[in-house]
N, C-alpha and C positions, 0 to 999 in steps of 0.2 A: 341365391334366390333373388333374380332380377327379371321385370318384367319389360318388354322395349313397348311404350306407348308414343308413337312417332316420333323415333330418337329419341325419345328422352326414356335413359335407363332409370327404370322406381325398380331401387335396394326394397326386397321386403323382408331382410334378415330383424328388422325392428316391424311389428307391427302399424298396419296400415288401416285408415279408418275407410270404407264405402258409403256416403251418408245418403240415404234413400231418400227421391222427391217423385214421388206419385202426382202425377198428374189425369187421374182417375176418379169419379165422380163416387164410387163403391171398395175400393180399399177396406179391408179390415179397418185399421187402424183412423187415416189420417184422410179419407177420400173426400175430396169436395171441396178441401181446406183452402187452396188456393186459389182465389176467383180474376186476379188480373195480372197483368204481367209484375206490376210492381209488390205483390205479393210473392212472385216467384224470385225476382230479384233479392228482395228483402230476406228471404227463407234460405236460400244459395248461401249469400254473403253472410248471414250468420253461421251455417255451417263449413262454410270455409276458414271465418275466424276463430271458428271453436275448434279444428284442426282436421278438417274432414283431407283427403287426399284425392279423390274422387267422388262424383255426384251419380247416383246411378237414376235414372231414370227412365219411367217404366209407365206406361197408355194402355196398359194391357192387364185386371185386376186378377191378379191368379190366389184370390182367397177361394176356400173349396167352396165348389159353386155360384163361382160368378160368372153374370152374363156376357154370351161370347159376340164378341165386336170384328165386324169385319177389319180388312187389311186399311182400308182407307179412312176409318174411322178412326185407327191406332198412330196410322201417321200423322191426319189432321190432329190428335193430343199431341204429341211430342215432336216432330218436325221445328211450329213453332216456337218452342222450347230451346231445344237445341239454339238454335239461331237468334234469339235472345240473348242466350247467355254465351254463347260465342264473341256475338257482337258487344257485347258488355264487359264479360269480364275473360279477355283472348288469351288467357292463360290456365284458365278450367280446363280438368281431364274429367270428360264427360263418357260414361259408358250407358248403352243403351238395352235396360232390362226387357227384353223381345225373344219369342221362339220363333218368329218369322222373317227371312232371312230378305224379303224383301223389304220390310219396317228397316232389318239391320242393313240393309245396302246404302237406303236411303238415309239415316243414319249418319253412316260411316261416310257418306259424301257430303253431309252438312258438320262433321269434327268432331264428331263423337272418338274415342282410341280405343274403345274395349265393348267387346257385347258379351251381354251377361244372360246366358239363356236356360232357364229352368227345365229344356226338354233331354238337353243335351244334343243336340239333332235329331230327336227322335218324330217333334212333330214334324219336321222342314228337310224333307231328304238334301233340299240346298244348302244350308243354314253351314254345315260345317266348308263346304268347296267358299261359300264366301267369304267365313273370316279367315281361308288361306288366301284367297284372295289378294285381301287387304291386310296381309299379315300382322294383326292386329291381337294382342290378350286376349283369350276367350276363358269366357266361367263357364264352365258344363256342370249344372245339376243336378243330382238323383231323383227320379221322379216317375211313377206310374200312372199310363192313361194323360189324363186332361184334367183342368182343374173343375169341370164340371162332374169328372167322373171317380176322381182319385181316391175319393173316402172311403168307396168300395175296393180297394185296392190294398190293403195293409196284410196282405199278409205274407208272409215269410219265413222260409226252416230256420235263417239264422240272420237276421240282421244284418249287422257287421259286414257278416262274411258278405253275402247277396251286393250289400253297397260297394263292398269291393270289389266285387268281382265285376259288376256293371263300370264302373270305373276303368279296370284295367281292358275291357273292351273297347269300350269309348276314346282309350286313351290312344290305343290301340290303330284305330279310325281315325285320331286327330294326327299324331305322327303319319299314317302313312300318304295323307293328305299336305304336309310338308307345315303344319301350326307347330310355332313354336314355343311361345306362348300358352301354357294353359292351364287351368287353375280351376280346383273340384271345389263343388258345394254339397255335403252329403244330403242338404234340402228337407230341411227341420219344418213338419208340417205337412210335408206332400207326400202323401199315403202312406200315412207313418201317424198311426194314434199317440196316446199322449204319453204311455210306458215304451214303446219303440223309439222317441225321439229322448226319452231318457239314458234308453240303455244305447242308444245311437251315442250321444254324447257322453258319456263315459266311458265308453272304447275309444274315443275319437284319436288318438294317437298314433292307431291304428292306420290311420290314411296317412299318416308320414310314410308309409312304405312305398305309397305312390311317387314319393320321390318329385311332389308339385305342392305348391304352393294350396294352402285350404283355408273358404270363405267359412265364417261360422255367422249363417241367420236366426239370427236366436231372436232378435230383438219385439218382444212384446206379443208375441207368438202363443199360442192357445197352450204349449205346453207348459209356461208359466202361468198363465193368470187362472186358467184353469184347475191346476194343480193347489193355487190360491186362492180359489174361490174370488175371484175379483173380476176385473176389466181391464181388457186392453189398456186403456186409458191411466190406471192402477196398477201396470206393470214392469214400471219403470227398474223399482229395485229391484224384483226378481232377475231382471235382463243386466244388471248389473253383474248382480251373484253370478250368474250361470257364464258372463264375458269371463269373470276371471279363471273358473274351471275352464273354459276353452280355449282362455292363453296359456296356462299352464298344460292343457294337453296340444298344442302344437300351432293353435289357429294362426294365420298368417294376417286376415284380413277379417275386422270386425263387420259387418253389414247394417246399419244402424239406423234409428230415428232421431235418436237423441247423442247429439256429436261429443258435446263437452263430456258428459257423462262417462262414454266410452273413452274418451282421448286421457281421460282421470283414471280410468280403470287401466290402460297400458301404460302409464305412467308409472303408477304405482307397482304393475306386475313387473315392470323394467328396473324400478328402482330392488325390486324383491330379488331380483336374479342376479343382481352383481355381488349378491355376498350367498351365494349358490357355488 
């Protein structure tokens, strides 16, 4: 289970942290947070120290119904980003959360190694010919519609199954396109109510069939806090709880806000699995 991110092979036979940096003014979560570059700095380098493996970063807010930003809009957020933290710190593996294969070209030519795309190709008929292109990691995520339209979107005969099967198509599409590289998110939240992304994530084992490496975005996501009666904000330990069910069902890669947190949670699951 190894991913090539410009030469350099990441083993993810031990789980891997993704630490999310929105640079998005409406984010669910954390949008607005960072106002100048030395607060993006400052936010990187703490999640690097805390143990992150990648920074994913993302100009594009795909909470359900958020407002949609054209293409030049998304590069003016992250372009300068990118190139920041290139320039700073030249050993960051920076992936670029975008379903737009023009944001990812752009991108992928300022040093980004992985594009992490919620449509799975499905918005950007380009999106997949580019990151053969640049044979670079791709995350393809499950997901119906847009995220302006997606909440009208949840339904399905059988969960599970439906995810996988859109999976094995997609996957399908990436090989014959020559990716080699590629790594599923079954996309906890995107037109999936709040008992679907339960029963999503208690089968989840189930996408080991795929035979690829699996993101798990859990982190601070309506199916907790909700379920909790709380706030984003107040979701910390749910996103905990629910990391460790996902490492025990297979997950490869945490997707995260909060780095330390997670990096304690595989820790701990790691230490659990040597007397397994």
């Amino acid at each position: 289970m190894t991913i090539n991110c410009q030469g350099e092979l990441i083993d993810l036979s031990s789980p891997r942290i993704l630490g999310i940096l929105n640079v998005t003014p409406d984010s669910f979560f954390d949008g607005g947070t960072l106002k100048n570059e030395q607060d993006i700095l400052d936010r990187v380098q703490k999640m690097l120290a805390d143990g992150a493996d990648f920074i994913d970063i993302g100009g594009y807010s795909s909470r359900p119904g958020a407002t949609d930003i054209s293409i030049d809009e998304e590069k003016n957020r992250v372009l300068p980003v990118i190139r920041l933290l290139k320039k700073e710190i030249p050993t960051i593996r920076i992936s670029i959360d975008t379903f737009r294969s023009e944001v990812a070209k752009a991108a992928l030519e300022a040093g980004v190694c992985i594009v992490n795309d919620i449509s799975a190709g499905s918005l950007d008929s380009k999106m997949m010919q580019t990151v053969a292109e640049y044979q670079i990691p791709y995350i393809m995520m499950h997901m119906r519609g847009t995220p302006q339209t997606m909440k009208q979107l949840c339904q399905y005969d059988n969960i599970t199954k439906d995810v996988n099967y859109y999976f094995s198509e997609k996957l399908a599409e990436a090989r014959s396109l020559g990716i080699n590289d590629v790594i599923v998110d079954p996309g906890f939240g995107f037109a999936k109510d709040v008992d679907q992304n339960f029963e999503l994530l208690n089968n989840f084992e189930i996408l080991q069939f795929l035979e690829v490496p699996v993101v798990a975005g859990i982190s601070r996501k309506s199916m907790i806090y909700k379920t909790l009666e709380t706030t984003p904000s107040e979701a910390l330990n749910g996103t905990t709880a629910l990391h460790m069910i996902a490492l025990q069902k297979g997950a490869s890669i945490l997707r995260v806000h909060d780095v330390r947190e997670a990096k304690e949670c595989i820790t701990l699951f790691e230490k659990l699995c040597k007397f397994q």
